[in-house]
C-alpha positions as CSV (number, residue, x, y, z in Angstrom):
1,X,81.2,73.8,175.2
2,X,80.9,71.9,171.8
3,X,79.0,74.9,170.4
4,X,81.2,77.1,171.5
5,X,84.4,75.3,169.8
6,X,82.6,74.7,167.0
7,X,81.6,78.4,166.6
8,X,85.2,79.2,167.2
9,X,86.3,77.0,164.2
10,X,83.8,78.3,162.1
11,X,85.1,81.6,162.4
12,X,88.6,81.0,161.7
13,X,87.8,79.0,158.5
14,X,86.0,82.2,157.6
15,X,88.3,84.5,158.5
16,X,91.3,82.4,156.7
17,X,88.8,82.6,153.8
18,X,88.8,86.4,153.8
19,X,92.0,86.5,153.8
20,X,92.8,84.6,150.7
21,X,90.1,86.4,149.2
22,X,91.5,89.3,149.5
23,X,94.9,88.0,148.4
24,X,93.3,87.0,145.4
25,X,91.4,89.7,144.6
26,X,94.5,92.0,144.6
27,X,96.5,89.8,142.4
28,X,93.7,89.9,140.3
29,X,94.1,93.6,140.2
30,X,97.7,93.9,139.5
31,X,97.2,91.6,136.6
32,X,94.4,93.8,135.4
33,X,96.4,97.2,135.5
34,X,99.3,95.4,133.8
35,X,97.6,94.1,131.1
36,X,95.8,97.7,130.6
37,X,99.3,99.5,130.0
38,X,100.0,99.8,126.3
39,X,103.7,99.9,125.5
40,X,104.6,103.1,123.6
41,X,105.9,102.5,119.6
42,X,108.7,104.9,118.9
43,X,108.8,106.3,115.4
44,X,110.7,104.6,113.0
45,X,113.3,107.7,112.0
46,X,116.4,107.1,110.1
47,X,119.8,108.3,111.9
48,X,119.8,112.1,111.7
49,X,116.3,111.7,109.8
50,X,115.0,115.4,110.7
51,X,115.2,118.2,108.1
52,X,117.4,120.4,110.4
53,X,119.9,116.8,110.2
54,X,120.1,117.4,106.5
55,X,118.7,114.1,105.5
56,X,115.1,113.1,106.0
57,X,113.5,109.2,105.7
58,X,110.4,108.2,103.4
59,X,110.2,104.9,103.3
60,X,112.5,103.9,100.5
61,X,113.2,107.4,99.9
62,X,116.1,109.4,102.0
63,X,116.1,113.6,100.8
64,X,118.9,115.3,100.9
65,X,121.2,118.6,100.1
66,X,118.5,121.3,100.8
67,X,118.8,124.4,100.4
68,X,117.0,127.6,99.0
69,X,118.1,130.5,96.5
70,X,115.9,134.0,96.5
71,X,116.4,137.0,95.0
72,X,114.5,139.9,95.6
73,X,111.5,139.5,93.8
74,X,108.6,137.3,95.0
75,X,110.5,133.9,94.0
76,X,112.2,131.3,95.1
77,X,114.3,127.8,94.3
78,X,114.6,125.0,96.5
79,X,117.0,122.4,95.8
80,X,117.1,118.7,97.3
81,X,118.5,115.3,96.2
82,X,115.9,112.1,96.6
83,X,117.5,108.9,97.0
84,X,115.0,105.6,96.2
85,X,116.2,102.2,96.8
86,X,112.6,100.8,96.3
87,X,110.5,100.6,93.4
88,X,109.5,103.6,91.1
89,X,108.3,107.2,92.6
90,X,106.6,110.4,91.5
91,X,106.9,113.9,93.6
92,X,103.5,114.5,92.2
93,X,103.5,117.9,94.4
94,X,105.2,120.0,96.5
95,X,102.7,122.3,99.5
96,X,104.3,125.7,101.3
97,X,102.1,127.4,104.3
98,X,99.9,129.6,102.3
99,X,100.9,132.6,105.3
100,X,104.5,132.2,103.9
101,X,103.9,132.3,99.9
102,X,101.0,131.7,97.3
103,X,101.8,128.1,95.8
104,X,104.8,125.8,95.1
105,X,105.4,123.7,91.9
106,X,108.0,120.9,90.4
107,X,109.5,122.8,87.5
108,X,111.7,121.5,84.9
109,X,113.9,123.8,82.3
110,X,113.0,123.7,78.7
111,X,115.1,125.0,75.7
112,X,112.9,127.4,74.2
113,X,114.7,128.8,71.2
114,X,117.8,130.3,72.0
115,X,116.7,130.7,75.4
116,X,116.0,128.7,78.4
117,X,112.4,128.8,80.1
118,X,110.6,126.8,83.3
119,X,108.2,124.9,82.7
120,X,105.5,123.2,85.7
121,X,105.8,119.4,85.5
122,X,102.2,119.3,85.8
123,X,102.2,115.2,85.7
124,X,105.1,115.1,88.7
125,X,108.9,114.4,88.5
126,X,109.7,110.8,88.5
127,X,111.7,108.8,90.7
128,X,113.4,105.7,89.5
129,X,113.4,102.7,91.0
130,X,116.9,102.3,93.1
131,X,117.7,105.6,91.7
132,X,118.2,109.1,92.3
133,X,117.4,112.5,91.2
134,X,119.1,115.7,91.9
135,X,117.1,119.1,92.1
136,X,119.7,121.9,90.8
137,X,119.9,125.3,89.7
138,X,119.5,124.8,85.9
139,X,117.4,121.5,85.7
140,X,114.8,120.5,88.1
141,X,114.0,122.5,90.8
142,X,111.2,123.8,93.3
143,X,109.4,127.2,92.5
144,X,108.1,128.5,95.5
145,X,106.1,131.7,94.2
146,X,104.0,134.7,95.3
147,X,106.0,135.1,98.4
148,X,104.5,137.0,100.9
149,X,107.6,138.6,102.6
150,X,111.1,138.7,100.8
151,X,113.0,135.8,102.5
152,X,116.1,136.5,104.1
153,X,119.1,135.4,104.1
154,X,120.2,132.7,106.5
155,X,116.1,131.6,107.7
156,X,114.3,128.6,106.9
157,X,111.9,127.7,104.4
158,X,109.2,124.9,104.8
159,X,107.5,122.9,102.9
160,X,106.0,119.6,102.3
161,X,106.8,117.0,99.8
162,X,104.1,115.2,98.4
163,X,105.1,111.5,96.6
164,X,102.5,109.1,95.0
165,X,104.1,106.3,96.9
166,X,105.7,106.6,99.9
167,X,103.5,109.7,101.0
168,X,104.2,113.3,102.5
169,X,107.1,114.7,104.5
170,X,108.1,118.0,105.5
171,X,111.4,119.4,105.2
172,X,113.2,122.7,105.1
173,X,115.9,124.3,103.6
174,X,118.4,127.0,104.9
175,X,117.7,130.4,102.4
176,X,121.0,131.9,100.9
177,X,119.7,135.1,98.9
178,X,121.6,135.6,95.6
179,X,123.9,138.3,96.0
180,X,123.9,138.6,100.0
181,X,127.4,137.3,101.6
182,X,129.7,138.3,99.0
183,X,127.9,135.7,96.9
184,X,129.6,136.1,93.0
185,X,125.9,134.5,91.7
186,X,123.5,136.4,89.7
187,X,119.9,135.0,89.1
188,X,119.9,134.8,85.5
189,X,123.0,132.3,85.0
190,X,123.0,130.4,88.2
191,X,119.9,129.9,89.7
192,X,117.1,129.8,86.7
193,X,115.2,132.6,88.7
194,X,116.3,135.8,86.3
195,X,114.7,136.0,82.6
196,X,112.7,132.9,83.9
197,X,110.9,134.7,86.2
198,X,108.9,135.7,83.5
199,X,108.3,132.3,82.6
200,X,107.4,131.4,85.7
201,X,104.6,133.7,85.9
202,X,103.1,133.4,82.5
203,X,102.6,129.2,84.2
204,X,101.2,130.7,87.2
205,X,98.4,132.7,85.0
206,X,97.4,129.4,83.4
């Protein structure tokens, strides 16, 4: 009778055991899967940061104002204002989708003369430090070149700015078409993209 109580005992102790085990065990495991989820890191993105917002975020740089002039040759000028309130930049390049047109440079217009001519800033356009820049028809601008279909009027162009700093980002800018929309622009006065074309091209073969 003595066995058979102690027997009894025995098994509850081990059965109590289990129990707690088992408690354990799955505690164990809910600390485990816990611990194994990584929290997800949003992307830092300034308000309104995306190119369709009209201003996109580079670190210290914010670009701005974008837009696009063609005509109806195989050019065309972007314009954009950069914004730095950090130390010194350089747009050292500019990169378009080689399906949508041959290259893209950094021009800058140069007094040739009696005339004005572009001119690839082969070394980059500088960015102050807590300063800004403003790409225009006339003075700085984007050449995107060798299109391979005429842009039209209204549609996006994309491309991707390239600074020595703060690194690349892609924008685009809405395409207004010289002379589309009752427009009262002509290439050669407004835009840089008439007689300069020429210019333009004569870089391009060098």
């Amino acid at each position: 009778m003595h066995l058979t109580r102690l027997f009894r005992a025995s098994g509850l102790i081990a059965a109590t055991a289990l129990v707690a085990g088992g408690a354990l065990f799955a505690s164990a495991c809910g600390d485990d899967d816990s611990t194994a989820t990584t929290p997800t890191t949003a992307a830092t993105t300034a308000p309104g940061g995306s190119p369709a917002a009209g201003v996109v975020k580079l670190g210290n740089l914010e670009i701005s104002n974008l837009s696009a002039r063609s005509t109806t040759s195989d050019v065309a000028g972007l314009y954009f204002t950069v914004k730095n309130t950090g130390p010194a930049d350089t747009l050292t390049a500019v990169k378009v989708d080689p399906a949508v047109a041959g290259m893209a440079q950094v021009h800058e217009m140069v007094a040739e003369g009696a005339t004005m001519k572009m001119q690839e800033m082969k070394d980059g356009l500088a960015i102050p430090a807590n300063g800004t820049v403003e790409l225009k028809p006339g003075g700085y601008h984007v050449m995107v070149m060798n299109l391979k279909t005429p842009l039209k009027d209204g549609e996006m162009v994309h491309v991707e700015l390239v600074f020595a700093k703060a690194g690349t980002v892609k924008v685009e800018a809405k395409v207004q078409v010289l002379g589309s929309g009752g427009s009262s622009m002509t290439p050669g006065a407004q835009s840089g993209m008439g007689s300069a074309t020429a210019a333009a091209s004569a870089t391009m073969a060098h």
